[in-house]
C-alpha positions as CSV (number, residue, x, y, z in Angstrom):
1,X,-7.1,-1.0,-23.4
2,X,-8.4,0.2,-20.3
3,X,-8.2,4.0,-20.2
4,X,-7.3,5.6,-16.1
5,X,-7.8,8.4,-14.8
6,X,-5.7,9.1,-11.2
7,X,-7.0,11.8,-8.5
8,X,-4.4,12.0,-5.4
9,X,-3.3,15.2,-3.3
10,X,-0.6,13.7,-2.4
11,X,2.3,14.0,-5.1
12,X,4.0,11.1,-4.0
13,X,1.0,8.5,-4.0
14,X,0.2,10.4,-7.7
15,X,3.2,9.8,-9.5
16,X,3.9,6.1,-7.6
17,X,0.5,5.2,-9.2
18,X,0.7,6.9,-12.5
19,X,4.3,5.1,-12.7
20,X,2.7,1.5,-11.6
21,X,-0.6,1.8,-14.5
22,X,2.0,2.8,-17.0
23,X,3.9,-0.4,-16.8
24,X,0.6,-2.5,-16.9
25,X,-0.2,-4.3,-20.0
26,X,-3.6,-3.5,-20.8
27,X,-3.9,-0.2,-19.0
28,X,-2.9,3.4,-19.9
29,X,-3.3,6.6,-17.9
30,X,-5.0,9.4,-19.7
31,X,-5.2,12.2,-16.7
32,X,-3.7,12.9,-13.5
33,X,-5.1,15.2,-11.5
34,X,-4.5,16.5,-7.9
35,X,-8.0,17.5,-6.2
36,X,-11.6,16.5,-6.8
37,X,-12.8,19.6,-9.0
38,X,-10.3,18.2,-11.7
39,X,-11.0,14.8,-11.4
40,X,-14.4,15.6,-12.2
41,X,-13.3,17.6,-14.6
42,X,-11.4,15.0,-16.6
43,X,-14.1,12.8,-15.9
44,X,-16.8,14.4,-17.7
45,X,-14.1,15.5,-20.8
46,X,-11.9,11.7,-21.2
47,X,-14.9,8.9,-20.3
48,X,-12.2,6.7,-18.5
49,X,-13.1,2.9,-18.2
50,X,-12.1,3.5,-14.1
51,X,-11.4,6.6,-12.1
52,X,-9.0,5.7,-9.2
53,X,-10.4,8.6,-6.8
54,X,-8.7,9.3,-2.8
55,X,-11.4,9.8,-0.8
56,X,-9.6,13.1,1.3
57,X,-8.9,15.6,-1.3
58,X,-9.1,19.6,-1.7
59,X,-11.9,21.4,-3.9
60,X,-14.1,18.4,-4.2
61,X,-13.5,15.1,-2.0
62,X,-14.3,11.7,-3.2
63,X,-17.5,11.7,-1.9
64,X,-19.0,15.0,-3.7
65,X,-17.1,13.9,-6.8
66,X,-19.2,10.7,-7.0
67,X,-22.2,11.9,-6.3
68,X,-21.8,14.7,-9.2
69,X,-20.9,11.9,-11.3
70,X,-23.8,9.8,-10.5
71,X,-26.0,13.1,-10.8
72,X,-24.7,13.8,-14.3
73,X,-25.6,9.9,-15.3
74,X,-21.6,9.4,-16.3
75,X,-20.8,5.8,-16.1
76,X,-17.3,5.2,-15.2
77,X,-16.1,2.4,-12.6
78,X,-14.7,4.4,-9.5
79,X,-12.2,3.1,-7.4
80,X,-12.0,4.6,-4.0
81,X,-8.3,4.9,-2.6
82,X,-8.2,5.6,1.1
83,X,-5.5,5.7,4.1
84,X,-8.6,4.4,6.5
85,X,-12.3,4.1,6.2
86,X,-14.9,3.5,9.0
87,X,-18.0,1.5,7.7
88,X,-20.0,4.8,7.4
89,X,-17.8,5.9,4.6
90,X,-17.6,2.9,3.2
91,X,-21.5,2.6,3.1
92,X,-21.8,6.4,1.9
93,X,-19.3,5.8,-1.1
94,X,-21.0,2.4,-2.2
95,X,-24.5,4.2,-1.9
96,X,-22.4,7.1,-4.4
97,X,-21.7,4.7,-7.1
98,X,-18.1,3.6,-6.0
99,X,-17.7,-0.1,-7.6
100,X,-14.3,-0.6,-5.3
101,X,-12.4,0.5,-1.9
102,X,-8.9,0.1,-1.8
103,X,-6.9,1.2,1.7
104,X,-3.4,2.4,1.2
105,X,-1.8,0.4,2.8
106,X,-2.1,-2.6,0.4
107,X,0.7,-3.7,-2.2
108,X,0.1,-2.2,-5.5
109,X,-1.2,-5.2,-7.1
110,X,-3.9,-5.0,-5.5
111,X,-4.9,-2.0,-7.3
112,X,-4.4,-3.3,-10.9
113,X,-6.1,-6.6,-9.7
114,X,-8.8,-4.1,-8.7
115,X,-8.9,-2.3,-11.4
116,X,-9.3,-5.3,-14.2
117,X,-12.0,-6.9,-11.6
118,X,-13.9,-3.5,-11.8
119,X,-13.6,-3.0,-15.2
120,X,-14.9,-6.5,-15.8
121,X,-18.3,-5.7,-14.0
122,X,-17.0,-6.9,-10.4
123,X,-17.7,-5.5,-7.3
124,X,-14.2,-5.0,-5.3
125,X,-15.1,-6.1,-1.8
126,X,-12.4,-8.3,-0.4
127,X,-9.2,-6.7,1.6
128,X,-6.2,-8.3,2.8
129,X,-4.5,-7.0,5.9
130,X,-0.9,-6.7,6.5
131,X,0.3,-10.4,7.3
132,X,-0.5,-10.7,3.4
133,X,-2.9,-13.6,3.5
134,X,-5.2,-13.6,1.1
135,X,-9.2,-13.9,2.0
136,X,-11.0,-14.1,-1.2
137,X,-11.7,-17.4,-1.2
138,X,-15.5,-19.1,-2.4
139,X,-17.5,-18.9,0.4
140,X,-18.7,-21.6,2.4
141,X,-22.7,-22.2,3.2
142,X,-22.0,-23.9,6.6
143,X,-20.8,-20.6,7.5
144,X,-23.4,-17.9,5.9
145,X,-21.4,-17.3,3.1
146,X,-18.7,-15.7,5.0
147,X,-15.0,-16.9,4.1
148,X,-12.9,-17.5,6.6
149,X,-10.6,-14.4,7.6
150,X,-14.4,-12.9,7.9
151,X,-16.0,-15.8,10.4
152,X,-12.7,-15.3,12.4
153,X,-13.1,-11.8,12.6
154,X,-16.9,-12.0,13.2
155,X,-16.5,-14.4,16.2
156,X,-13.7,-12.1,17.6
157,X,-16.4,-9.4,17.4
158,X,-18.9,-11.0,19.0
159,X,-17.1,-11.7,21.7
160,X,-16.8,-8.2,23.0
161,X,-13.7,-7.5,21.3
162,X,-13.6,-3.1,20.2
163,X,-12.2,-3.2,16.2
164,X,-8.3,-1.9,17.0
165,X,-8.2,-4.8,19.5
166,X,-10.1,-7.2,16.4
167,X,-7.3,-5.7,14.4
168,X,-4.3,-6.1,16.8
169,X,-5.8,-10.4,17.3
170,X,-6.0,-10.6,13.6
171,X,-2.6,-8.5,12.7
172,X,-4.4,-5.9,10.8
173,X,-5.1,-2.4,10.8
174,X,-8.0,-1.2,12.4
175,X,-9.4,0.2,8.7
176,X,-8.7,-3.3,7.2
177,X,-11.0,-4.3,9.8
178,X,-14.0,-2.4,9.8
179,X,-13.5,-2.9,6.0
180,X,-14.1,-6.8,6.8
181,X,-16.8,-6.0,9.4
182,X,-18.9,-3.9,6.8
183,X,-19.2,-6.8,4.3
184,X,-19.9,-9.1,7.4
185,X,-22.8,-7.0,8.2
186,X,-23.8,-6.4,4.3
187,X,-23.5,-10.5,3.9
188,X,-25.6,-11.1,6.7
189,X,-28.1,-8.5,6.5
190,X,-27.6,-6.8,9.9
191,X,-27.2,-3.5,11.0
192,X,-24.9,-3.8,14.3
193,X,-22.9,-6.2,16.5
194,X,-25.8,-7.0,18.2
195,X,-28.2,-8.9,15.5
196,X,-24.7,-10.1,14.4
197,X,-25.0,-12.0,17.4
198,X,-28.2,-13.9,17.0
199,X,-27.7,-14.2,13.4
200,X,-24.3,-15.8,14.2
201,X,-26.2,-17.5,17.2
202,X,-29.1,-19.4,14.9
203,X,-27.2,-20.1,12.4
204,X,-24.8,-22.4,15.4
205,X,-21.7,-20.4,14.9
206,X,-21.7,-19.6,18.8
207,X,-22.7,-21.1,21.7
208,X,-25.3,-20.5,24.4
């Protein structure tokens, strides 16, 4: 049985979520709470197997909560739920201890998916964007190890595209996007659009 705990501020999102675990074979919820002081809280008194944490909350957001965690050596496999993330959040919350992102905006079995991959040791890295098409696919050494939704977006990148116009080409928000770019960058060990270039470049996924 994998033990849950849910932190959301919104009421809504809290009880849609509780509602969805519950009905999960294999999963139970054993706190709810509704701002990052009680998440933390909960945390430190239940032990969950996964914490499903929003990133914007009152008291404590997601952020401090994982740091106190990881301060306080309390192992538990955090799953960050956000509306949008920009890839300095997402770096800051994997450099926390969070072992998964999940936007919003994604069908809710993409949570439970995430939450059994987590729970089996997984890192939850892929993201599908609104057109539904799944990415996570094996990867493919002709192309650095990137799959495929992530070389298309990478090329659209390097061409000069801004993300919410990567996003618009692709038919995905601009958060599912950075989301993509950020493991692009983490994949191929560069910092910014312009070493993903001539990474891209020697490796003969562009021309000139």
């Amino acid at each position: 049985m994998i033990d849950v705990i849910i932190a959301d501020d919104h009421p809504i999102v809290l009880a849609g979520l509780t509602q969805l675990i519950r009905q999960e074979a294999g999963m139970r919820v054993v706190a709810t709470c509704v701002n990052g002081l009680e998440a933390l809280e909960a945390t430190r008194a239940q032990r969950p197997h996964i914490l499903l944490l929003d990133l914007k909350m009152p008291a404590l957001d997601g952020l401090r909560v994982l740091r106190a965690l990881a301060a306080e050596r309390i192992v538990v496999g955090t799953i960050v739920l956000t509306a949008e993330a920009d890839e300095n959040e997402v770096s800051a919350v994997r450099t926390a201890g969070a072992r998964g992102i999940v936007l919003k905006e994604l069908s809710p079995h993409h949570v439970t998916d995430s939450i059994r991959r987590v729970h089996s040791g997984a890192v939850w890295v892929e993201f599908l964007g609104r057109s539904g098409k799944n990415t996570a696919v094996q990867p493919d050494d002709e192309s650095l190890g990137l799959t495929p939704r992530e070389l298309e977006l990478a090329t659209l990148v390097t061409s000069g595209l801004r993300n919410r116009d990567v996003a618009i080409r692709l038919g995905i928000s601009e958060g599912t996007a950075k989301l993509h770019l950020y493991n692009v960058y983490k994949k191929l060990d560069v910092a910014n659009r312009v070493e993903l270039v001539l990474r891209m470049r020697r490796a003969g996924l562009l021309g000139g």
